[in-house]
N, C-alpha and C positions, 0 to 999 in steps of 0.2 A: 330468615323466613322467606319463603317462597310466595313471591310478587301475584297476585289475581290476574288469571290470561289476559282479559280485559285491559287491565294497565299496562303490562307488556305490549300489545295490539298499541295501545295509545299510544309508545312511546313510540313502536316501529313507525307509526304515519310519520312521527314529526322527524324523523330520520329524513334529508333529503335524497338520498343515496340509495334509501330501501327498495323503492319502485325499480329503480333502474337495475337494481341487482336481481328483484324478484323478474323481472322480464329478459335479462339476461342469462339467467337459471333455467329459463324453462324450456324443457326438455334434453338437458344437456346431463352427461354421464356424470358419475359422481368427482373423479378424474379433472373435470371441467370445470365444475359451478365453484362458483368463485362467491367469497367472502370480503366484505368491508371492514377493516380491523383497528380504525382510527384514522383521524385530521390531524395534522402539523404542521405548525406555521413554520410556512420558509422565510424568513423574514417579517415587517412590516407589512407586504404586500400579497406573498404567494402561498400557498400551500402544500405538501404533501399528503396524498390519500395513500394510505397503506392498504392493499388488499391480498389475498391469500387464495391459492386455486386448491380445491380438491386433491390434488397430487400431492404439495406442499411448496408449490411454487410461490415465492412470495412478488410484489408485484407491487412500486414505489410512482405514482404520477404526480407529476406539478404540471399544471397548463401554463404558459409562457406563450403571447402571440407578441412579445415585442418585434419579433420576426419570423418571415415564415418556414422556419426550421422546425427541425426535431433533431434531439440528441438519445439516443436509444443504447446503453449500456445492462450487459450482464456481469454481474458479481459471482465468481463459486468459490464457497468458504474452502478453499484450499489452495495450500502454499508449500513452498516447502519446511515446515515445520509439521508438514502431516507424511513425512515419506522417513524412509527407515534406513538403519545402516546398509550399503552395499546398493541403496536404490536413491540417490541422490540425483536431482537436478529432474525426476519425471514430471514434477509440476511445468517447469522451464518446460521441457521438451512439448507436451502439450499444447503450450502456446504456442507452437509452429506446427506439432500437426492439426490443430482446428481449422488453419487455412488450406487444407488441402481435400483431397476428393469425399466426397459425402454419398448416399447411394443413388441421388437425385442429381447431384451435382458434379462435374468431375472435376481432375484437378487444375487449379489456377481459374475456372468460374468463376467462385466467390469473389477474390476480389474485384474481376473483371466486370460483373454486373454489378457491385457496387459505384465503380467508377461512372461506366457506363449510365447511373442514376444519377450523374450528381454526386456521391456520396465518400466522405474519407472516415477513414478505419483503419485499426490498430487495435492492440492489446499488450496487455504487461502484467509481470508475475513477480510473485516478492512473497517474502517469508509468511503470510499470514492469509495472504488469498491471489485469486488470478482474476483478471477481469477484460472484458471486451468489448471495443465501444466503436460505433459510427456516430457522424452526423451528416445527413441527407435533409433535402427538402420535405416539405411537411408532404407534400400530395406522394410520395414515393416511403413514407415510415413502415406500409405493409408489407414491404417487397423486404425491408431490416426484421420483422418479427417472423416473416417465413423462415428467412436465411438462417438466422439464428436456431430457432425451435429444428430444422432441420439437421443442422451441424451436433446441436447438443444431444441428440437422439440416434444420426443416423451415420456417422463416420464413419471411413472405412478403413478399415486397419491392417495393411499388408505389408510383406516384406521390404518389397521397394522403397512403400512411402516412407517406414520407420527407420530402413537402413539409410535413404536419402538425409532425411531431416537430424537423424545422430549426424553426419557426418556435417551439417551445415552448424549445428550446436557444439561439435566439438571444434570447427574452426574457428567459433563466437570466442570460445573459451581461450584459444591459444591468444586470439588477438586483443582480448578485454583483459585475460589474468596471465596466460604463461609470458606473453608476450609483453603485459605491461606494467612500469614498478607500481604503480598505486594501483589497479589492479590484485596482484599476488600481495601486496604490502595490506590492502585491508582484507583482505582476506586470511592471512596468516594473523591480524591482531582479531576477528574474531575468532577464531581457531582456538586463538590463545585464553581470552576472556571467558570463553563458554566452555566445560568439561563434559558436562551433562545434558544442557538442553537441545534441543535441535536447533536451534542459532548458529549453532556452533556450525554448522556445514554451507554451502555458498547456495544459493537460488540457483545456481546453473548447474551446479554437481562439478567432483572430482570426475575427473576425464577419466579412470579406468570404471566407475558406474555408468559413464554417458557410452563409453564402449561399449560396455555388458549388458546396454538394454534390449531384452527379446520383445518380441510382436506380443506375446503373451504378456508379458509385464506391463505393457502400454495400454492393453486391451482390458486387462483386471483393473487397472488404476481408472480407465474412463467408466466402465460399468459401478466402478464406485463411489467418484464424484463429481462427475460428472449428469448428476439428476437434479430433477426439479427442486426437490423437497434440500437443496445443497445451493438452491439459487437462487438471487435475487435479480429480477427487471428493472432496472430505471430508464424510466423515461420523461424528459422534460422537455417541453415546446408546443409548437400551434398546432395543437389536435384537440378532440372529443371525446372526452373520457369514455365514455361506453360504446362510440367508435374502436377504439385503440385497445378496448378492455376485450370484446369480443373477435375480435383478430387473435387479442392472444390467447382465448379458449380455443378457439380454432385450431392455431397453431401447436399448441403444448399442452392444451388437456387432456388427450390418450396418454400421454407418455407418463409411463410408469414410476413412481419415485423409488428410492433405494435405500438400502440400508445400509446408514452412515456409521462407520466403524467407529465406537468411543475412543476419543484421542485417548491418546496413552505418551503425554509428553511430561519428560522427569522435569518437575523443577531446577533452576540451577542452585548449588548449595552457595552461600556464602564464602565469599573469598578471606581466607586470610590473612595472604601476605601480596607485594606488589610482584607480577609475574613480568619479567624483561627479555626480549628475545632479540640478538643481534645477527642483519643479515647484510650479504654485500649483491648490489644491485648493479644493472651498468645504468648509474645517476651520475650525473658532475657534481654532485656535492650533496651533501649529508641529507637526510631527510628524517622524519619521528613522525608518528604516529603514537596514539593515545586514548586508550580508554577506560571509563568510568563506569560501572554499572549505574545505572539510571532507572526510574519508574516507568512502568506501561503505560502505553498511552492514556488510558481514562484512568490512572491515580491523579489523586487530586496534585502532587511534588509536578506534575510533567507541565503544567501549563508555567510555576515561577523559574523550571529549569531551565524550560525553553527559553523563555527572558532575560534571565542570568548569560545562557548563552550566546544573546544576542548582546548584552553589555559588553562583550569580554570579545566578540569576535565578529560583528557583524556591520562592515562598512570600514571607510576610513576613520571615520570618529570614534571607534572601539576603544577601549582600553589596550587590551593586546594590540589591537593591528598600529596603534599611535605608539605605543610603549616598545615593542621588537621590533616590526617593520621600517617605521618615519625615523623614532628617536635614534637605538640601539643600532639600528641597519644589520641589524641579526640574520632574519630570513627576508624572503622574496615573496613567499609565501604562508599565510594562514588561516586557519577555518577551522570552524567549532558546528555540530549539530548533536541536537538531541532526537533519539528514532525514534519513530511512530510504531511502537511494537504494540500487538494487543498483550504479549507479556512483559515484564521486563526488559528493556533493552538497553544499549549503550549512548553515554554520553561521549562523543570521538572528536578526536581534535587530531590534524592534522599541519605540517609545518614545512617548508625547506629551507632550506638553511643558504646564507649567503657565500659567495665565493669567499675562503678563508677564516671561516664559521666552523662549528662542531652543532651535532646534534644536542650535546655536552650544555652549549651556550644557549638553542632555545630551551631545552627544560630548565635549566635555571629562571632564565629570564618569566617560562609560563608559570615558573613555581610560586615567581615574586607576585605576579599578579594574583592569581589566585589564593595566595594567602591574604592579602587585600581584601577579596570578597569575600575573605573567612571570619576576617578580624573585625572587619565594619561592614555598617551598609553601604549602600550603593548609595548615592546622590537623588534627590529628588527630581533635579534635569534628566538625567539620564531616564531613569522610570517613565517618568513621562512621555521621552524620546523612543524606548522602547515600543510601550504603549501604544502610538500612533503608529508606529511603524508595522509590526504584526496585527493591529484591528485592520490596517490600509493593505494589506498583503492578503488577510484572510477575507477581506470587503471584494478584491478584484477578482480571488480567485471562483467567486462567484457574478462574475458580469457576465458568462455566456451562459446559453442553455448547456454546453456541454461540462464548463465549470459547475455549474450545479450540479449536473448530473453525477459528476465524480464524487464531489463531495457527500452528496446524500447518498449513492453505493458505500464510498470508503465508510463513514461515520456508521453506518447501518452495520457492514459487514464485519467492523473490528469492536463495536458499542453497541450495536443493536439501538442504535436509536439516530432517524434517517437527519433529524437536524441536529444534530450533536456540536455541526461548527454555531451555531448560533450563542448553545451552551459556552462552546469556548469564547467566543465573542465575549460572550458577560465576566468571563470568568478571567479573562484579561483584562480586562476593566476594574475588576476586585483585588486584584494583584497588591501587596502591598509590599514596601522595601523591606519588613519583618518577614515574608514569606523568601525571598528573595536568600536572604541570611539566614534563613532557615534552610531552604536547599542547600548550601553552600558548603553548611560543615554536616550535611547528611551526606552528603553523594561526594565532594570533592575530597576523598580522603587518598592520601599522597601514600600511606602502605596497602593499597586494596584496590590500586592501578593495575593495569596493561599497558606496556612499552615495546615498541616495537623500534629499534635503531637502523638505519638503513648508511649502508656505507657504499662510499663508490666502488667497482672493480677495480684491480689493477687491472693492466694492461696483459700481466702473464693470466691473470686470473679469467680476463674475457678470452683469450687464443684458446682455454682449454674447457 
């Protein structure tokens, strides 16, 4: 039933936000005028305002004067899981041409007046989005909402810049993966785990894609997401919201949003048997890699996986690292993580093996423990051990204004919901040792692996 204007009216007064929107509104393009779209507590103490521009720019503040900073980050929901066969690693690539000349700006500006503010800045790209972040003094935040709105609108896209920056991305590449075993080693075990989804390709791209990218290609991929209505603002620190809020109409409310192409990413199908792939590296001694299909980040399995993983691999007091490393004297090295994918992603465990070791001797050794966490529960110490350990990991990673700010983009941009770690907070808190063994015999299944075996060269093997 439709509300009496009257009570509508009534409730907008009690709105405190409404005033400041309706005076912010006024007279600005439809492009511009900005919308309040919910409160969310960041904690105890602080809050996020969600607000929305005309465009469809969405637009995330927490006021924070613990100090007089700002932390100012953009979110665009694209990663590489949104690019296509034969056009691999164009998200990567982006994040090196945004710092370069803009039509206002030329090239090496940006960071240059950054600095020259006070201000550090970076950005990083990965499978599910790209994002961009400074932190600058508070009295200097307008000079980060120019820069920004300017870069996301007005880049300039020429041969030089494109043929320059391929050629810096494909030396990334020689030196991150051709060049290095664990490098090409995880990359070839997702290659392997994935047939179908777009996981399956690296965030940097195969080097004959980063080759064959034209000016054209670079130039359709930013007009496509590279818009408002594809991105999210955060910012947290000592400012004034309707300060901060009207800067960024200023800044980004001409700009046009776009038309965001319907993903079209294939599910991965189920595996059905363990897939093993052996390869010879120049290592001094064996190495294994290891993977699981595992749940997305926001299935409810990902929060006990992730704790299972940390019983089994995280610290010296681990199960694994006490049982192969200390006792066995197996490997040298080991590690277990579960990915923060917004689809499905992998449970990966990595290993090296000790001098006079086989890769043969840690799979055994990680088979015994893990049938362990199959067969029983985990111990009550442990749980608890966990427990502290991941709430105190996910507690510091919000002590800055700029940790928050990450958190409330990532949570937002992969859950759409800007305090989602809070959510997880409780939700490790709720954990119980039956969730735990319940992960264990869903995802740890010994025929529905990836292996990847890494052997050393020989001697003739490396001359040729």
């Amino acid at each position: 039933m439709t509300q009496p204007l009257a009570v509508k009216a009534k409730k907008e007064r009690r709105d405190p936000r409404a005033e400041m929107v309706r005076a912010l509104n006024e007279g600005k393009s439809e492009g511009a005028r900005v919308r309040h779209d919910g409160t969310f507590p960041l904690g105890p103490t602080m809050t996020v305002h969600k607000y929305r521009l005309g465009n469809g720019l969405t637009v995330l503040l927490s006021v924070d004067t613990s100090a007089p900073v700002a932390s100012y980050h953009t979110w665009f929901a694209v990663g590489s899981r949104h690019e296509k066969v034969g056009k691999t690693g164009l998200a990567h690539l982006f994040e090196h041409l945004m710092f370069n000349e803009t039509e206002k700006h030329p090239a090496g500006s940006f960071d240059r007046t950054l600095e020259e503010a006070g201000a550090e800045s970076n950005a990083a790209t990965w499978v599910d989005w790209t994002f961009y972040h400074e932190s600058i003094p508070k009295d200097r935040l307008g000079l980060v909402v120019e820069l920004e709105a300017e870069r996301m609108s007005k880049l300039v896209l020429r041969e030089p810049q494109v043929t320059s920056e391929k050629e810096v991305v494909a030396n990334e590449r020689r030196y991150r993966v051709d060049d290095d075993v664990e490098g090409a080693v995880s990359e070839l075990l997702y290659k392997t785990a994935y047939t179908t989804h777009a996981y399956r390709w690296p965030t940097i791209g195969w080097m004959a894609d980063i080759e064959g990218f034209t000016t054209d290609d670079c130039a359709l991929f930013y007009r496509t997401y590279y818009a408002p209505n594809n991105a999210t603002v955060v910012a947290v620190g000592d400012f004034k919201e309707k300060d901060l809020l009207a800067k960024i109409q200023k800044a980004y409310g001409s700009l046009e949003s776009a038309d965001i192409p319907v993903e079209d990413v294939l599910p991965e199908p189920p595996q059905e048997a363990e897939r093993r792939v052996s390869v010879k590296k120049p290592t001094a001694t064996d190495k294994v890699a290891i993977a699981y299909h595992g749940p997305a980040f926001g299935d409810v399995d990902h929060v006990p996986l992730t704790m299972l993983s940390e019983v089994l691999f995280s610290g010296r007091s681990s199960r694994c690292h006490r049982a192969i490393i200390q006792d066995a004297e197996i490997a040298t090295e080991l590690r277990g993580w579960v990915g923060t994918f917004r689809d499905p992603g992998l449970f990966e465990i990595y290993a090296t093996a000790r001098p006079g070791k086989t890769g043969a001797d840690i799979i055994a050794a990680l088979d015994r423990e893990i049938d362990r966490v199959v067969a029983e529960p985990v111990t009550m110490a442990e749980l608890d051990k966990v427990k502290a350990k991941v709430e105190l990991a996910l507690v510091q990673s919000l002590e800055t204004a700029s940790g928050k700010a990450e958190q409330v983009g990532f949570y937002y941009t992969v859950l759409g919901d800007p305090v989602g770690a809070f959510s997880r907070l409780e939700a490790y808190r709720r954990t119980t040792r039956s969730d735990l063994l319940r992960v264990a015999r869903r995802y740890l299944l010994r025929d529905k692996r990836n292996v990847v075996d890494v052997h050393p060269e020989t001697s003739t093997e490396k001359e040729s």
